[in-house]
KEMARLUM-438635 format. One record per residue (C-alpha): residue in three letters; y, z, x. Coordinates in steps of 0.2 Angstrom, whole numbers, padded with zeros to 4 digits, always signed. Layout:
BEGIN
AlaYZX/...
//
This chain:
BEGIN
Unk-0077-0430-0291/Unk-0061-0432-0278/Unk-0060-0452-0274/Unk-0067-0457-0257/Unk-0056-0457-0242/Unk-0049-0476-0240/Unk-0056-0482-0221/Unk-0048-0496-0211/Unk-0064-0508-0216/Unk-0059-0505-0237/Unk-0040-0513-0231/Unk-0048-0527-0220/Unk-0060-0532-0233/Unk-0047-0531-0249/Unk-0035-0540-0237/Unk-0047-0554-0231/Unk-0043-0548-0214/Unk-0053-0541-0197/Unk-0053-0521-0194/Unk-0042-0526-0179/Unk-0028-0534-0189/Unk-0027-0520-0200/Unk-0025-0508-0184/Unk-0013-0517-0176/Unk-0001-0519-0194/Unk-0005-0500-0196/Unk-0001-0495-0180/Unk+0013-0507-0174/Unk+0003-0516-0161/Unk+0003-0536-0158/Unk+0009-0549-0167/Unk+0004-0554-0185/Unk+0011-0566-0197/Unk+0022-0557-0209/Unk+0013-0562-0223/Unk-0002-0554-0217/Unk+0007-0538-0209/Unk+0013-0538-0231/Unk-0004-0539-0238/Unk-0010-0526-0228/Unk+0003-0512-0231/Unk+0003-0516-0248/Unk-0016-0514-0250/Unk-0014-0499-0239/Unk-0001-0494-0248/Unk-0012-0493-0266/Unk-0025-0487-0257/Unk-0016-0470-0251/Unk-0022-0474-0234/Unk-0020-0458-0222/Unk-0025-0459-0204/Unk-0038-0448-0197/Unk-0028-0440-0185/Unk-0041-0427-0179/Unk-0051-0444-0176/Unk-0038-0450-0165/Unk-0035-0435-0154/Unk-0054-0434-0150/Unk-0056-0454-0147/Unk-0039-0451-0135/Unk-0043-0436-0124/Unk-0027-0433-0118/Unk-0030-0413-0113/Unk-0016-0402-0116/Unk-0015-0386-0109/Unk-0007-0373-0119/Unk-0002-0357-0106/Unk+0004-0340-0115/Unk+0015-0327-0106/Unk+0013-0311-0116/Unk+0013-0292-0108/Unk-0002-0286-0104/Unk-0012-0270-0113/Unk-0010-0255-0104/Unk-0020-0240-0110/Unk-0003-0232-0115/Unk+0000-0247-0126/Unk-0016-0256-0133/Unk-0005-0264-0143/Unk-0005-0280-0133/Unk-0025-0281-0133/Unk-0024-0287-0150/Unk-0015-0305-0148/Unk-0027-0312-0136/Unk-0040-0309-0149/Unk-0030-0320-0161/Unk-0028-0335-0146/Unk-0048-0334-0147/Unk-0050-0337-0162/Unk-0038-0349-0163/Unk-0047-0361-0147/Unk-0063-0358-0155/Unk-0059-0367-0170/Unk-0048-0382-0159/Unk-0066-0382-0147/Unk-0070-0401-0149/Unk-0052-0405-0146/Unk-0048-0406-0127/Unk-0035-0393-0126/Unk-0036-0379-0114/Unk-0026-0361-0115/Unk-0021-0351-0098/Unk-0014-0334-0101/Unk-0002-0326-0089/Unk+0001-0308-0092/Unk+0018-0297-0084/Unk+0019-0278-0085/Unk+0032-0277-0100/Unk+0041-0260-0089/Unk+0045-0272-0075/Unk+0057-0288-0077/Unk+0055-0292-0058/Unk+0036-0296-0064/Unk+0040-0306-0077/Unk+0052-0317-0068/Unk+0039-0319-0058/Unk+0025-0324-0070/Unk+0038-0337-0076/Unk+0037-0347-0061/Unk+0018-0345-0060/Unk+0020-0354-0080/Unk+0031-0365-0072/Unk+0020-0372-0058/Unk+0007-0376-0071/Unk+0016-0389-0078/Unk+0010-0383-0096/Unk+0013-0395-0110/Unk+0017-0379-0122/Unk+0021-0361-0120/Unk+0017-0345-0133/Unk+0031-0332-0127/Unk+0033-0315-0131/Unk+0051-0312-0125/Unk+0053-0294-0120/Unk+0066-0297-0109/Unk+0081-0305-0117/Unk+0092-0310-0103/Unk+0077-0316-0093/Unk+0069-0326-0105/Unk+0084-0334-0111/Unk+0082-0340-0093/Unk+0065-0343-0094/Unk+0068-0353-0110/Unk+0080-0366-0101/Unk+0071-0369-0090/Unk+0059-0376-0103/Unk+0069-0384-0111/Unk+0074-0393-0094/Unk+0057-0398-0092/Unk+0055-0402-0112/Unk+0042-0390-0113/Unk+0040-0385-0130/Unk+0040-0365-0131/Unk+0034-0355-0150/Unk+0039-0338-0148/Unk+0029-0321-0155/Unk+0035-0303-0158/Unk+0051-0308-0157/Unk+0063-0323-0154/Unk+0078-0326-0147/Unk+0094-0337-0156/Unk+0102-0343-0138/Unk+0087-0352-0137/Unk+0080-0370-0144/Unk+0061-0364-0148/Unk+0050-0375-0158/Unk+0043-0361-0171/Unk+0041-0340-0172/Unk+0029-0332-0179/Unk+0030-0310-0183/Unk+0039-0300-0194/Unk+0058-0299-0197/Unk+0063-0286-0183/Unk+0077-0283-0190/Unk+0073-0281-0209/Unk+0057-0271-0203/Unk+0071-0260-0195/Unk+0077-0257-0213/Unk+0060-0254-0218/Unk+0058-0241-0209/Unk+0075-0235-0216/Unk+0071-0234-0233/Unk+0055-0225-0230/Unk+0064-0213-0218/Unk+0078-0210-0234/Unk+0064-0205-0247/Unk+0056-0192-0235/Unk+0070-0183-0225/Unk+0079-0170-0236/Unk+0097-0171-0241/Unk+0108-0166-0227/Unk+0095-0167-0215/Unk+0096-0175-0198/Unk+0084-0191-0194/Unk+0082-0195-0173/Unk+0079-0212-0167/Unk+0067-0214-0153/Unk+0068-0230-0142/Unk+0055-0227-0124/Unk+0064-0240-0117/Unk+0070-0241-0098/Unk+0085-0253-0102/Unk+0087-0253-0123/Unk+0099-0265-0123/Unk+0086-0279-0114/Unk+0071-0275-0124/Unk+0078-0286-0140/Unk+0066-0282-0152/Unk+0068-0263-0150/Unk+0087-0265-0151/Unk+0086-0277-0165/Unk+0075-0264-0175/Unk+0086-0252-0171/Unk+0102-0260-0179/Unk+0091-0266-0194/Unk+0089-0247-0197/Unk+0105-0241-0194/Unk+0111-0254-0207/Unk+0101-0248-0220/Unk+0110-0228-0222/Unk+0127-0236-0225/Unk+0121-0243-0242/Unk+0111-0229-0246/Unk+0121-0212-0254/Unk+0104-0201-0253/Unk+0105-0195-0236/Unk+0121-0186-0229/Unk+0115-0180-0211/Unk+0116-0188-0196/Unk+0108-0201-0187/Unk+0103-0197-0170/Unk+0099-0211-0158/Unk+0088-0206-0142/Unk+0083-0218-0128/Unk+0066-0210-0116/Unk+0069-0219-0100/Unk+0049-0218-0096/Unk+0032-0215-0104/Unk+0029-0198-0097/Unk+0023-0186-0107/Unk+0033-0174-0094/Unk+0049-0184-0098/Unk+0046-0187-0115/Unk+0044-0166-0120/Unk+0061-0162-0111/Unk+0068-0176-0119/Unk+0063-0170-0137/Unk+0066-0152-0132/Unk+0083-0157-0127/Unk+0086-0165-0145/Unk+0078-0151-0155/Unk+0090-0138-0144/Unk+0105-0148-0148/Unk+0100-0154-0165/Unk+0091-0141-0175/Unk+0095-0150-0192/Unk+0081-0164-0187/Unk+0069-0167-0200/Unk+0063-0185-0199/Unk+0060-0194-0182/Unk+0059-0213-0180/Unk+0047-0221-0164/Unk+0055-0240-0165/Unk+0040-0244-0153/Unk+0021-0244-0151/Unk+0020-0227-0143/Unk+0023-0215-0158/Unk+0007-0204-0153/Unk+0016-0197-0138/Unk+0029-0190-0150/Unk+0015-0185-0164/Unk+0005-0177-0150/Unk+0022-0167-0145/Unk+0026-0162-0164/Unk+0007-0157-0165/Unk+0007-0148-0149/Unk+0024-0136-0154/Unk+0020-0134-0173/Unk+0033-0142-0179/Unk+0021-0152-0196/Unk+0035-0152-0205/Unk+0044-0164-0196/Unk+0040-0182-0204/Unk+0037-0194-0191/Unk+0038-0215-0192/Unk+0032-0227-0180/Unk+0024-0244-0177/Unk+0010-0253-0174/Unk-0008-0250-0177/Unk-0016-0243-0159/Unk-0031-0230-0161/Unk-0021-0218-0157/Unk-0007-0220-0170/Unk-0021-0222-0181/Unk-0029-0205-0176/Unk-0011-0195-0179/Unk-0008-0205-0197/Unk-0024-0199-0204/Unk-0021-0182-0199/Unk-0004-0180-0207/Unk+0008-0178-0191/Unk+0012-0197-0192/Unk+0019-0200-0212/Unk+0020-0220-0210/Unk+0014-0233-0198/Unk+0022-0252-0199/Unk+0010-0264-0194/Unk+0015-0282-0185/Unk-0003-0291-0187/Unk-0002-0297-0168/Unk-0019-0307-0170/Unk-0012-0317-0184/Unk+0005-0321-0174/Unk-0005-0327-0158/Unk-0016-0336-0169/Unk-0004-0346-0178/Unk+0005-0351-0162/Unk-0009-0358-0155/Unk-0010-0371-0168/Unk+0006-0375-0173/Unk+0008-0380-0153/Unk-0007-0389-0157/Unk-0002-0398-0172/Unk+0015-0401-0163/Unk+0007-0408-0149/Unk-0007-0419-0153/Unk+0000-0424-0171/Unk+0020-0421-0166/Unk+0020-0412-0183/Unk+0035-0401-0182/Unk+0031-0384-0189/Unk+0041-0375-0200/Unk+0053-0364-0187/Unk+0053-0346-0194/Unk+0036-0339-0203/Unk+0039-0322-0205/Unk+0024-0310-0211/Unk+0023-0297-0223/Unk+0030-0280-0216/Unk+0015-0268-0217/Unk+0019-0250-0223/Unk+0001-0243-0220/Unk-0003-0225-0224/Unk-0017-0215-0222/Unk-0024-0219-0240/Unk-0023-0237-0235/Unk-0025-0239-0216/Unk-0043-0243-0218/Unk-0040-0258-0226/Unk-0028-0267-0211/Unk-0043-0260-0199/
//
């Protein structure tokens, strides 16, 4: 059987000492003769004495209140309903601690809303922050701020190196860019063209997409079993409208295409084009695990879906700000997770 915790009252009584002396040699407080303060770290010290630091943030009650800043789910992009899932999960199991969670959402098309939800953050004096940062010119702002007002920030889907965050949890965008590489190289034909799709309004703001991007880029160089061209296409908007005379435009201009890459969430709307003109042939790659990604992998339009596990990032933010702030344990800085390639032999097992 595991040996019994050592309690302050086990040191007082080897130490021929009151449960007050012992507390205050332990915990640096008062005077004591040095003799004494000896005794007790050594007794302490055979004892293998650990504080109960849970104990000590409960008998404390000094609230902290988390606030997250992520962009809010869309019916185009349910994506983003999966992470608030995780923060639940998360603030049930902290429940008997006095910590509190305020989530501020911003529409991930628009950085004027997301400047403005930072100073909505701001004015809530949080003691920590969970950041998806979307943006990257604007939360590089965001993030000084912060730092300005020693606000400890843990970043998710993404992070940002021009900025001093406590800890990042998600996947490696950039190698999950290669990733997608590789699995792009074993299904497009020799000589035949691959397109990259980025829905972006402003590519070279949205980080993650652009850091994907160059991920997958980096992977053909190395690689000698596909010759033909990489094709890079930026879709200003969401609209199916736009989206089909983007394609069509491509397809006209590029009739060697055979593979197609979505570096976001929204590879449906391309799947529901390819569907809609014929064109099964074409092997399609995207990311993230929305119902309707889903729907198109299990009926063979979509080839491979890379999955991010968003409840398991907002879940392990919330308590590594936690951990860092009630116990001022510094979490490791970068825990990446596993790069899912889910099929639709295997999909029903990351649902």
């Amino acid at each position: 059987m595991p040996k019994k915790k050592a309690r302050l009252k086990d040191i007082a009584s080897l130490s021929g000492v009151s449960i007050g002396t012992v507390d205050r040699v332990l915990h640096e407080r008062g005077e004591v003769a040095e003799k004494t303060r000896k005794r007790v770290l050594k007794i302490a010290n055979d004892l293998r004495y650990t504080p109960n630091f849970m104990a000590q943030v409960l008998k404390t009650k000094r609230p902290f209140n988390i606030v997250s800043l992520l962009p809010e789910s869309t019916e185009e992009n349910t994506f983003w309903s999966k992470h608030p899932l995780g923060m639940k999960r998360a603030m049930t199991e902290l429940d008997p601690f006095p910590i509190t969670l305020t989530q501020i959402n911003f529409d991930m098309l628009d950085e004027n809303d997301f400047l403005e939800k930072t100073k909505t953050v701001l004015k809530l004096h949080p003691d920590g922050v969970v950041l998806a940062p979307i943006f990257k010119s604007e939360s590089i702002s965001f993030c000084s701020g912060l730092k300005r007002n020693h606000i400890p920030f843990v970043f998710v889907d993404g992070y940002l190196t021009e900025t001093e965050f406590l800890a990042y949890i998600g996947e490696d965008v950039f190698q999950s860019g290669r990733v997608a590489g590789q699995l792009i190289n074993m299904v497009t034909p020799e000589h035949k063209d691959v397109l990259i799709v980025n829905i972006a309004k402003n590519l070279q703001n949205i980080h993650h997409l652009d850091n994907r991007t160059k991920g997958f880029l980096s992977y053909f160089p190395e690689s000698d079993q596909n010759n033909g061209r990489l094709i890079k296409l930026n879709i200003p908007d969401t609209k199916s409208e736009t989206i089909k005379i983007s394609i069509d435009k491509a397809f006209r201009k590029n009739p060697g295409i055979a593979s197609i890459l979505i570096t976001g969430s929204k590879s449906y709307k391309i799947a529901s084009y390819i569907e809609a003109a014929g064109l099964k042939s074409i092997n399609v790659i995207g990311y993230d695990l929305l119902d309707s990604n889903i729907a198109f992998l299990k009926s063979g339009i979509i080839k491979f879906l890379i999955g991010q596990r968003p409840e398991e990032q907002t879940y392990k933010a919330i308590k590594k700000m936690f951990e860092y702030l009630s116990f001022n344990k510094t979490p490791e800085r970068m825990e990446y997770l596993p790069v899912d390639v889910v099929t639709s032999e295997n999909v029903d097992f990351f649902i």
